[in-house]
N, C-alpha and C positions, 0 to 999 in steps of 0.2 A: 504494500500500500504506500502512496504517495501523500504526503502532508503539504500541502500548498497554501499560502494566506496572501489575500487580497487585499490592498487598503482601501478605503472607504470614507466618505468624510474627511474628518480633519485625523479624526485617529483609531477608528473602528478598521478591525480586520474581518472580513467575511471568510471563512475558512473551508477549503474544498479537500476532499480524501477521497483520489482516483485509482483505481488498478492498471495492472497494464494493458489492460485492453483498452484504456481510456474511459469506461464507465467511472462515474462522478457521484457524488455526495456533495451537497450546498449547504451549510450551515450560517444561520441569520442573516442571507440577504439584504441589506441594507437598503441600497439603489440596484438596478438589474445594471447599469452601464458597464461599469467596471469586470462583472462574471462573464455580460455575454462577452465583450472583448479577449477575455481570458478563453473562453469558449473555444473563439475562433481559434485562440493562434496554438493551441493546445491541440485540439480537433477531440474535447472531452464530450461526452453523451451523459447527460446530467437521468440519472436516477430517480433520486430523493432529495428534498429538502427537508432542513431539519430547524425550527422555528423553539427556541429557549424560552420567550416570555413575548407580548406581546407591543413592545415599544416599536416608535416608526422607525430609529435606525438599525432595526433586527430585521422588519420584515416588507418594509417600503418597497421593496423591490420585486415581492414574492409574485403581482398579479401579472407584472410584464412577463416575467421567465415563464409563467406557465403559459401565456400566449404564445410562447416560442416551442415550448415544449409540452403539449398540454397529456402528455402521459407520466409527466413527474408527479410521483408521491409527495403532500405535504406533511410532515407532520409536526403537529403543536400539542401544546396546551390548550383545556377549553376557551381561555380569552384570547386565544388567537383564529377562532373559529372564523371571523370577520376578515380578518386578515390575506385568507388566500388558502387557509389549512383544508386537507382533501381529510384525513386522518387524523380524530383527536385521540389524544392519548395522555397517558397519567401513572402515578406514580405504581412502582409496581409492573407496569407493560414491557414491551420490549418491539425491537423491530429489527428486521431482516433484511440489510440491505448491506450491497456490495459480497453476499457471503457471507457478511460479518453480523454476529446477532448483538444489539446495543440496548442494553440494561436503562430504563428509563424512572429516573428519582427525583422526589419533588424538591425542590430548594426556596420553597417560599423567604420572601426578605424584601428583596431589594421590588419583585411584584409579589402579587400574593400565588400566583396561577404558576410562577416560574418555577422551567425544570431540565435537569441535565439528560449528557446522553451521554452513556461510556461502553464501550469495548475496548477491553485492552491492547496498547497502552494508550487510547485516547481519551480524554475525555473532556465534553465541548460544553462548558460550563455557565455561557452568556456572560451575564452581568453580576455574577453571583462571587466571583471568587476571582480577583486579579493577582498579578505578581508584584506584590507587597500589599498588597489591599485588599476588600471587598467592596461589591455595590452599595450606594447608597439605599438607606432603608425609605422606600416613597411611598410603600404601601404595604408591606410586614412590619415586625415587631422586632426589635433587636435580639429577643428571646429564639422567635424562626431562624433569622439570620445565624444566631450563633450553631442554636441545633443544627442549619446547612449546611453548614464550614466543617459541622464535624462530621458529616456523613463525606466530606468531601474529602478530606484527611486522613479517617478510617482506609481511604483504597491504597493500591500497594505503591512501595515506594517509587517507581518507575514510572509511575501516571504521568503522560504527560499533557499540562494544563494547558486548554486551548482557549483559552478567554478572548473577551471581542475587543477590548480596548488596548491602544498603546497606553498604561496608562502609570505605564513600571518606576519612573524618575521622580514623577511627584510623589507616586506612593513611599519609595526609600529616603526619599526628603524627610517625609513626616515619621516613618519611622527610625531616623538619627536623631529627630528633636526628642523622641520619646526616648530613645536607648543609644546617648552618642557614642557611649564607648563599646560598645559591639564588636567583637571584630567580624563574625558572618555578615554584618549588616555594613558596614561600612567596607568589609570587602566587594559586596556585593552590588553596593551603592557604586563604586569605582569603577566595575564592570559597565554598570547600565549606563554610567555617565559617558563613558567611551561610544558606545556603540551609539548610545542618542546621538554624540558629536559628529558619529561620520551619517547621520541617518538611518542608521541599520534598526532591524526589528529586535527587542529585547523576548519576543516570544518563538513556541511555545517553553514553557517550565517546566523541570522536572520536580513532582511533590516532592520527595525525600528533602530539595533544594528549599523549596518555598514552608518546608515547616521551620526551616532554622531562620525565613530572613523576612516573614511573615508577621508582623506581632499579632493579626486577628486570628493567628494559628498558635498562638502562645499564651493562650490567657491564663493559663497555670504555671507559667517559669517562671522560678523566685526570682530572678532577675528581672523581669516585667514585675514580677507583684510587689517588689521593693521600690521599685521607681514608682511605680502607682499611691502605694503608700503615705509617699512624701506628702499628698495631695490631698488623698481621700484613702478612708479605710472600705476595701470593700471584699465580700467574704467572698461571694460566690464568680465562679467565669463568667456567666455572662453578665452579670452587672459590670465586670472588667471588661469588658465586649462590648459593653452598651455604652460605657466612659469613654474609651477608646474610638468610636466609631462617630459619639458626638465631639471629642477634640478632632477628629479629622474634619469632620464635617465643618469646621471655623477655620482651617490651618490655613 
């Protein structure tokens, strides 16, 4: 299998997983301009579409590609029914495509409806979980959000995270304010600072990587729970989740 990511926007990745015979996989669609372009110069035969939550820059693009293609499988969540989705699906389901069967789980947080898709080692997680970050909460609980994070962490070390945004430099910004002397994190910070400079993409992640340079994958290391402390006493992870996630939200 082939992992290919597309930019989008100002810094959305639409991410495609072809075989060699050129059959394709579409994951959140943005705009159709940029995949059919890819399309062409590729000579891919698009499959499935695979839709994570229902925002316009996930699936903006979905109702053109099926004009082009209109035997592509959509599959979403029920609030992406409107959206262009042929196929709703939910947590628990699974789907069959490219050969490969992809385990599908809810991540409510950042929407309420949002949900991933993993076959190993992929696994294409929307807005739910970036590289040093997660989604903003616009319509879950910081309580979902955290329970998300850990179904997401639970998978094996290898996973690797195929998130929709570039959104890697800010996020290890704010976790050096939180934890400057890190050395995972300020090694890591170094990395993505380099790659930002020549414009290269910081994705996808390997989990194993993103649990040490994560802090919303850290809310029980004494070293996060002592810098917290300084501040506020607080007992349980996700209340350090939910602390954490409103200092981003200001940073």
């Amino acid at each position: 299998m082939n992992l290919n990511s597309i930019p989008a926007f100002q810094d959305n990745y639409i991410w495609v997983l072809s075989n060699n015979e050129g059959r394709c996989l579409i994951v959140d669609p943005g705009e159709a301009a940029p995949v059919l372009n890819a399309i062409k110069e590729k000579n891919w035969q698009p499959e499935a579409i695979f839709l994570t939550h229902h925002h316009h820059d996930h699936v903006g693009g979905v109702k053109e590609l099926f004009q082009h293609f209109p035997h592509v499988v959509v599959y979403g969540p029920a609030e992406t029914q409107d959206k262009g989705t042929t196929h709703v699906v939910k947590d628990g389901d699974s789907a069959l495509v490219l050969g490969h069967e992809f385990s599908i789980f809810a991540t409510p947080g950042h929407t309420l409806g949002h949900i991933c898709y993993f076959s190993h080692p992929y696994l294409f997680c929307g807005d739910t979980l970036f590289s040093g970050g997660c989604g903003r909460l616009f319509e879950g609980t910081a309580s979902q959000m955290y329970q998300s994070l850990k179904k997401i962490s639970a998978l094996p070390d290898d996973t690797l995270i195929c998130c929709a945004h570039e959104y890697t430099l800010a996020n290890m910004k704010f976790a050096l304010s939180i934890l400057p002397h890190d050395s995972s994190i300020n090694e890591y910070y170094r990395k993505v600072n380099e790659l930002r400079a020549k414009n290269q993409i910081t994705l996808p992640i390997i989990l194993k990587n993103e649990r040490k340079n994560n802090i919303f994958l850290r809310t029980e290391d004494p070293d996060l729970i002592n810098e917290i402390n300084k501040e506020t006493k607080l007992q349980q992870p996700e209340e350090r989740f939910a602390w954490l996630r409103s200092k981003k939200d200001s940073f």
